[in-house]
C-alpha positions as CSV (number, residue, x, y, z in Angstrom):
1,X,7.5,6.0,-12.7
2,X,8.3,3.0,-10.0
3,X,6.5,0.3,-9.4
4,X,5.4,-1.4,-6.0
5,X,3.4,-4.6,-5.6
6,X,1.8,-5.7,-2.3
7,X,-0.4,-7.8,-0.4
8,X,-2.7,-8.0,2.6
9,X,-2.1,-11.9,2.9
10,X,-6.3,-12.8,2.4
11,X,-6.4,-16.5,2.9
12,X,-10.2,-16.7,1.7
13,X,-10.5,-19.5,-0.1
14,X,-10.8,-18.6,-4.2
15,X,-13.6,-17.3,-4.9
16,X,-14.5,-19.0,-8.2
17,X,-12.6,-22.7,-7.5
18,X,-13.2,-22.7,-3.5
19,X,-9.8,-23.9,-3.1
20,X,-7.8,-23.2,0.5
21,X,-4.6,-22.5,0.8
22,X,-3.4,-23.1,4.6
23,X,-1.4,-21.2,6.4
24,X,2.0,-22.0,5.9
25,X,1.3,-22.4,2.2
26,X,0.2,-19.2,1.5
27,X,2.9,-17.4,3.6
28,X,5.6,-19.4,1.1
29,X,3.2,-18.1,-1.8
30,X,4.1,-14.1,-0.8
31,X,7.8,-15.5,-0.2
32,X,8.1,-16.4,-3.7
33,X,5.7,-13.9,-5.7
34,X,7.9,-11.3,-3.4
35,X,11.0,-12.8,-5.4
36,X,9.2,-12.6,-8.5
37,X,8.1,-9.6,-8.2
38,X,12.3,-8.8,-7.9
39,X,12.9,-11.1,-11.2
40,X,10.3,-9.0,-13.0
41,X,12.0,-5.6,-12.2
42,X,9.4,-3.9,-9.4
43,X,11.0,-1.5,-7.5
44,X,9.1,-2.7,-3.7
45,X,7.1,-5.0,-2.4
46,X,4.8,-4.5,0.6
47,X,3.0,-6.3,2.9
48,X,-0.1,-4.9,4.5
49,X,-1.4,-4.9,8.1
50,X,-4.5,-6.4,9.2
51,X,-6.0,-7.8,12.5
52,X,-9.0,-9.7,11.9
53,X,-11.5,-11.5,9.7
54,X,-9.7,-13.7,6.9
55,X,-6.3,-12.2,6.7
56,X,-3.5,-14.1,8.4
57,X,-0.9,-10.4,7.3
58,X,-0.9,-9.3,11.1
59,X,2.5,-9.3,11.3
60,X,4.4,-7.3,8.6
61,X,7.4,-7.2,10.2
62,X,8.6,-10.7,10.4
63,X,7.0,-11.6,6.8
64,X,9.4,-8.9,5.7
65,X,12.5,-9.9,7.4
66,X,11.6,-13.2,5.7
67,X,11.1,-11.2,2.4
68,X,14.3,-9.5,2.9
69,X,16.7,-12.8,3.4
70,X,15.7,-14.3,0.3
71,X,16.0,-11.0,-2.0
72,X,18.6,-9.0,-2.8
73,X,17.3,-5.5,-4.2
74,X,13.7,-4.9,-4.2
75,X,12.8,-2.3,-1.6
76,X,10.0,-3.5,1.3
77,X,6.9,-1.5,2.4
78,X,4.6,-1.6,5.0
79,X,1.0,-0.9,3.5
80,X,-0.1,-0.1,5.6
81,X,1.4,0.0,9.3
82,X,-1.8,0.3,11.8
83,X,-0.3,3.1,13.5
84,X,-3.3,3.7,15.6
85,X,-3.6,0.5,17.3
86,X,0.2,0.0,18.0
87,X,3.2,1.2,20.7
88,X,5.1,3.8,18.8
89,X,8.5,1.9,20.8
90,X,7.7,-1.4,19.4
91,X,7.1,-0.5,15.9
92,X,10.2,1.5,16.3
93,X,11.9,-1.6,17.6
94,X,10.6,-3.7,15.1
95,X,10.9,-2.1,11.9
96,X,14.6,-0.7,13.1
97,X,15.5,-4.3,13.1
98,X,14.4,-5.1,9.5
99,X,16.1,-1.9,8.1
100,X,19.2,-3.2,9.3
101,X,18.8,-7.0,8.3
102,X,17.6,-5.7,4.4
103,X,20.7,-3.3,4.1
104,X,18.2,-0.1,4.3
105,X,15.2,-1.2,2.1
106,X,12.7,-0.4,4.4
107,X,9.9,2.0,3.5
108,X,7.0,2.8,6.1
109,X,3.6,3.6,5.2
110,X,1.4,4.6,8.0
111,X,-2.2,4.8,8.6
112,X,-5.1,4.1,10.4
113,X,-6.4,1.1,9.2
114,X,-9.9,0.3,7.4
115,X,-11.4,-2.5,9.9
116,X,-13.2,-1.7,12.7
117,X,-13.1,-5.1,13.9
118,X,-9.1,-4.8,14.6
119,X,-10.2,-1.7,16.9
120,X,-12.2,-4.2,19.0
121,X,-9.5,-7.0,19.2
122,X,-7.1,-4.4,20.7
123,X,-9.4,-2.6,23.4
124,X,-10.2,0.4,21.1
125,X,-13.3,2.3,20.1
126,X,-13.6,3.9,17.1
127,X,-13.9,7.2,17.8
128,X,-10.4,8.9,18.8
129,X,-8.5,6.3,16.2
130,X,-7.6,9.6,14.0
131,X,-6.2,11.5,17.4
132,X,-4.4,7.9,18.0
133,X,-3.0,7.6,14.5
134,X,-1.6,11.4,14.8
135,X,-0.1,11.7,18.5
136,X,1.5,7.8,18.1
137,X,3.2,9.1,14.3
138,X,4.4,11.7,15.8
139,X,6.2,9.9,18.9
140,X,7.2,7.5,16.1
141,X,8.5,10.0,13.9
142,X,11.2,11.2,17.1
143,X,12.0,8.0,17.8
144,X,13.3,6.8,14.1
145,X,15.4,10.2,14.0
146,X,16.5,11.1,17.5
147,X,17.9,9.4,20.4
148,X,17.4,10.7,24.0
149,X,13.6,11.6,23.3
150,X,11.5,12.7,26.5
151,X,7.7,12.9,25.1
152,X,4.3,12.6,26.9
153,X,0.9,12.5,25.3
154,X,-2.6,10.8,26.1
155,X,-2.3,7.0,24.6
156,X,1.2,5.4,26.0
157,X,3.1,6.1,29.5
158,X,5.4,9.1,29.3
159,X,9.2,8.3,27.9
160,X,12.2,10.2,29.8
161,X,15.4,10.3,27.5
162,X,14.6,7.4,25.6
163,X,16.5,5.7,22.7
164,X,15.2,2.6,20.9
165,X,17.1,-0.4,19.9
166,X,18.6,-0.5,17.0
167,X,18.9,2.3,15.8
168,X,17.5,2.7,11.8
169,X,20.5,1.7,9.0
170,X,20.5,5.1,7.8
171,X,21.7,7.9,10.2
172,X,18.5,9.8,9.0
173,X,16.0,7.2,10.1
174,X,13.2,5.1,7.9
175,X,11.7,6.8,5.1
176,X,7.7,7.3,6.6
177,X,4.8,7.7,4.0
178,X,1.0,8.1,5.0
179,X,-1.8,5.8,3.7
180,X,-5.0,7.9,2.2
181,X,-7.9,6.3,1.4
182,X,-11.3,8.6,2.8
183,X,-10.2,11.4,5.3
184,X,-8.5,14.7,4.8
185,X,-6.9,13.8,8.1
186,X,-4.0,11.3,6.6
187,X,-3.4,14.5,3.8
188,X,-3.5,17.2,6.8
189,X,-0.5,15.2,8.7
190,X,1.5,14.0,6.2
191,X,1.1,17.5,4.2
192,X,2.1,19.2,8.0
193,X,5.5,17.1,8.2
194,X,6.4,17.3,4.9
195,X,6.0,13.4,4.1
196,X,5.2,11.8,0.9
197,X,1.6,10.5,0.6
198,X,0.2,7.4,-1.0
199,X,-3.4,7.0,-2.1
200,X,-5.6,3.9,-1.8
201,X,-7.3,4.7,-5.2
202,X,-9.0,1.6,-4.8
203,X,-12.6,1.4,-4.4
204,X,-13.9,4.4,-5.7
205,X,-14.3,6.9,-8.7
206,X,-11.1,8.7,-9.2
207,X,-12.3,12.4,-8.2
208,X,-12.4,10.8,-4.7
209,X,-9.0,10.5,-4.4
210,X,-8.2,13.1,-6.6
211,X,-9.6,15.7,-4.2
212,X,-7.9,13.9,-1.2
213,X,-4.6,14.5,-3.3
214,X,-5.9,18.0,-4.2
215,X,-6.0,18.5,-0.6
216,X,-2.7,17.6,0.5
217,X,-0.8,19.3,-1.8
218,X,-2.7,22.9,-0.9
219,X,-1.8,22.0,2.5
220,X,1.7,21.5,1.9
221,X,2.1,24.9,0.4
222,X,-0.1,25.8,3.0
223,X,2.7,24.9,5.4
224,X,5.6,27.1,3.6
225,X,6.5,24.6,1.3
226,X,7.2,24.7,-2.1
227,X,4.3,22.2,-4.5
228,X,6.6,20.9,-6.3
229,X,8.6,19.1,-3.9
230,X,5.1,17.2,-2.6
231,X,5.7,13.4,-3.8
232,X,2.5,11.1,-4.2
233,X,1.9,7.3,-4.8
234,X,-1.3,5.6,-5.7
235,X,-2.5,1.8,-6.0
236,X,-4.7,0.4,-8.8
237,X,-7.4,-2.0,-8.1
238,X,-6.5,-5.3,-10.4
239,X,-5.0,-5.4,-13.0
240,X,-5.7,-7.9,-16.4
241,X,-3.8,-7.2,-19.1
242,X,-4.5,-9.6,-22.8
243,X,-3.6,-8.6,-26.1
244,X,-6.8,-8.1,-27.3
245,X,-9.4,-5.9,-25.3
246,X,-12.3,-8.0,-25.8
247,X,-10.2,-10.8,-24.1
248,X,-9.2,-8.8,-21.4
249,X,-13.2,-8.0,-20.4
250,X,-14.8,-11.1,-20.9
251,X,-11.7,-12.5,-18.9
252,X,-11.8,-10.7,-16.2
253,X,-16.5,-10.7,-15.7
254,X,-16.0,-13.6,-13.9
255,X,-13.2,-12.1,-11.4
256,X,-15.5,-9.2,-11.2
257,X,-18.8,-11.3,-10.1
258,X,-16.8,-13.1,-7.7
259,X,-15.3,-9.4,-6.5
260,X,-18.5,-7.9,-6.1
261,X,-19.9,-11.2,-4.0
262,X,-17.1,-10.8,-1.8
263,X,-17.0,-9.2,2.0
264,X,-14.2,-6.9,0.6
265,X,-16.5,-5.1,-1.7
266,X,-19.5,-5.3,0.6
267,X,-17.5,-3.8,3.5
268,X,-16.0,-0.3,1.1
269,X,-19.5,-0.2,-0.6
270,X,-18.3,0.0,-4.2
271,X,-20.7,2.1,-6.4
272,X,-20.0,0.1,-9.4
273,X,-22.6,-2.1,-10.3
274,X,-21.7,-4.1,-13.2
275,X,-18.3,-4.6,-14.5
276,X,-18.8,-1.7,-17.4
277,X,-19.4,0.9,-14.6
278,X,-16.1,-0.6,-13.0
279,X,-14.0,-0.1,-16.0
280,X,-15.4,3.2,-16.6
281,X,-15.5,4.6,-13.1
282,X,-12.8,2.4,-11.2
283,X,-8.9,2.4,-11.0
284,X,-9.1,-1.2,-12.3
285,X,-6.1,-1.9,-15.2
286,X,-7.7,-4.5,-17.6
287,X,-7.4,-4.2,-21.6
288,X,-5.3,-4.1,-24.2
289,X,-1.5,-2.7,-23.5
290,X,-2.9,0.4,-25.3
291,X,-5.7,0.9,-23.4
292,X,-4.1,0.1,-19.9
293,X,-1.4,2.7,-21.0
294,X,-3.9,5.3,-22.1
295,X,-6.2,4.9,-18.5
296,X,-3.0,5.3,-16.6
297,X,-2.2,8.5,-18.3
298,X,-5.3,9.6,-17.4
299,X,-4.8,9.0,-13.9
300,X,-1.0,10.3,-13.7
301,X,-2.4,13.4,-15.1
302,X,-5.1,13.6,-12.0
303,X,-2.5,12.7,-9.5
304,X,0.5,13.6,-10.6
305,X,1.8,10.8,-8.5
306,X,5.9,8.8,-9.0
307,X,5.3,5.5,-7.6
308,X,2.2,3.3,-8.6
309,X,1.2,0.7,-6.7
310,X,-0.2,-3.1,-8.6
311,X,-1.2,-6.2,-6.8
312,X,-0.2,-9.4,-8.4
313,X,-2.8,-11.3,-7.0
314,X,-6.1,-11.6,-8.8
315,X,-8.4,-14.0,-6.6
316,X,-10.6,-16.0,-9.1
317,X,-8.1,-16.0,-11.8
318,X,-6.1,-19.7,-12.7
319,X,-2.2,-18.6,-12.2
320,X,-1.4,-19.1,-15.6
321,X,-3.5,-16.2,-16.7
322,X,-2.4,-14.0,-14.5
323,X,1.6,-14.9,-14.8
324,X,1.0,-13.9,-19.0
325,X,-1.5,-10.8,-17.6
326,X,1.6,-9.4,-15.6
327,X,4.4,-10.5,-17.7
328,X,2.9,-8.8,-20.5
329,X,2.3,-5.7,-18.4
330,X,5.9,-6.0,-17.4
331,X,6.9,-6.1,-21.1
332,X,4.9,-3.9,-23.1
333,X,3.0,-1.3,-20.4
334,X,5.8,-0.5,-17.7
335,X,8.7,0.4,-20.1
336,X,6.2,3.1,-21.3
337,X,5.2,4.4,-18.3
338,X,8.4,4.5,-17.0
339,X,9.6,6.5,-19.5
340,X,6.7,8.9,-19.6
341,X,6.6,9.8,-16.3
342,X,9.3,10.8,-14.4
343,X,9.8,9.7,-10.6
344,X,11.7,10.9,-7.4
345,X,11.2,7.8,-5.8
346,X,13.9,6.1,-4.4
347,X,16.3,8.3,-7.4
């Protein structure tokens, strides 16, 4: 199994102390968890894409290139690039120039993005942001493997024998992953060019995303190719992590009341109600070693996926908490899953 960590840069202030970080400090606050994410042995680190509301993440590519001067081996992901709102050229441009400054450590995950009030800011409705997200990936896809490409299509002018500047670090162009979170539509494409997938697995019950999983490897075969070569990732929605279980819950109700009061959870409906039903029913990691060892098995076993995805930021929790919650993950949970589950990922 690898490991990714990631963040969509929220600069709320916390939810249980009220306290504001500005700006500048919390962009040096993903600087330096992105280093200790490298200290503590994750395999990536990504930095999501948003537009509007209270996250300051809207540009990925130049947090990254920061990210990438001040680490040495920890791969970098987009998670996710807003494909559907962008110019194919410029993204090529942009993330072209970070694979070459981190040495090739660049992953891309694209998708369409979960916030209709981004559509708005960029002179989109929201119907059409699926055909968007398909026609610009594929002009993308071209122009991160091919020089010379002539293309038209319905969203940006026409390109005559066009190569972008620079080129990608490797001759075979930026590894390119596609986000799932609610639509058959991210599995359909990425299943149709043969691209690894990663799941949300956030919000809802795991059957959810199961089936969206489900769906995209029956596609692939679908397509010609063989199952067994279809490679998934999936996030986890918080993880808590005390030696004893009972420390772990009662720890973590007052993240969860905060969670659940929060526009995040109001916005992707959550069908948990109280923080039993989220345990029970929600991707969430918090327990005991054993017990956060034994719910990940269960969901390896739905997903079969190779790269699991773990946020290090838990908004309501004091930072000492969570520094012992993910050490001790790092300690006692990921050697285990490492060695229990096999991974393709970046071999």
């Amino acid at each position: 199994m690898r490991f990714c960590t990631y963040t969509l840069i929220d600069n709320s202030p916390d939810p249980i102390s009220g306290v504001q970080l500005t700006p500048a400090e919390r962009f040096q606050h993903v600087v330096r968890q992105a280093q200790w994410a490298e200290e503590l042995g994750f395999d990536a680190y990504g930095v999501g894409e948003r537009h509007a509301q209270r996250f300051i993440s809207s540009s990925p590519p130049v947090v990254l290139s920061y990210i990438a001067a001040v680490t040495s081996r920890i791969r970098l992901l987009t998670t996710v690039t807003v494909l559907s709102l962008l110019d194919p050229v410029r993204v090529a441009e942009d993330y072209a120039t970070l694979d070459q400054l981190s040495g090739g450590r660049l992953d891309i995950i694209i998708g369409k993005g979960n916030d209709p009030d981004q559509n708005a800011l960029f002179g989109y409705e929201l119907d059409g942001q699926w055909d968007r997200n398909r026609e610009k990936y594929e002009l993308l896809r071209r122009l991160l493997r091919e020089t010379g490409v002539s293309w038209s299509g319905r969203y940006r002018p026409a390109l005559t024998d066009a190569t972008t500047q620079p080129r990608p670090y490797r001759a075979d162009g930026i590894p390119l992953w596609h986000g799932s979170a609610s639509s058959t539509e991210s599995t359909e494409l990425a299943a149709r060019w043969g691209d690894p997938l990663f799941s949300a697995n956030g919000f809802h019950p795991l059957e959810k995303y199961a089936g969206l999983i489900r769906h995209y490897r029956e596609r692939w075969a679908a397509y010609g190719r063989d199952p067994a070569d279809a490679v998934v990732g999936a996030g986890f929605n918080g993880l808590y992590v005390r030696k004893s279980s009972q420390d772990a819950v009662e720890g973590y109700r007052p993240v969860f009341d905060a969670f659940m009061d929060s526009p995040g959870a109001r916005h992707n409906q959550l069908p948990f109600r109280t923080l039993e039903e989220f345990l029970e029913g929600g991707s969430v990691l918090v327990g005991s070693p054993e017990q956060v060892i034994d719910k990940f098995g269960r969901y390896q076993e739905a997903f079969g996926h190779e790269l699991s995805g773990i946020s290090l930021e838990v908004a309501g929790l004091p930072e000492s908490e969570n520094r012992e919650s993910v050490e001790t993950f790092v300690t006692e949970v990921m050697p285990v899953l490492r060695s229990s589950y096999p991974s393709r990922v970046w071999a």
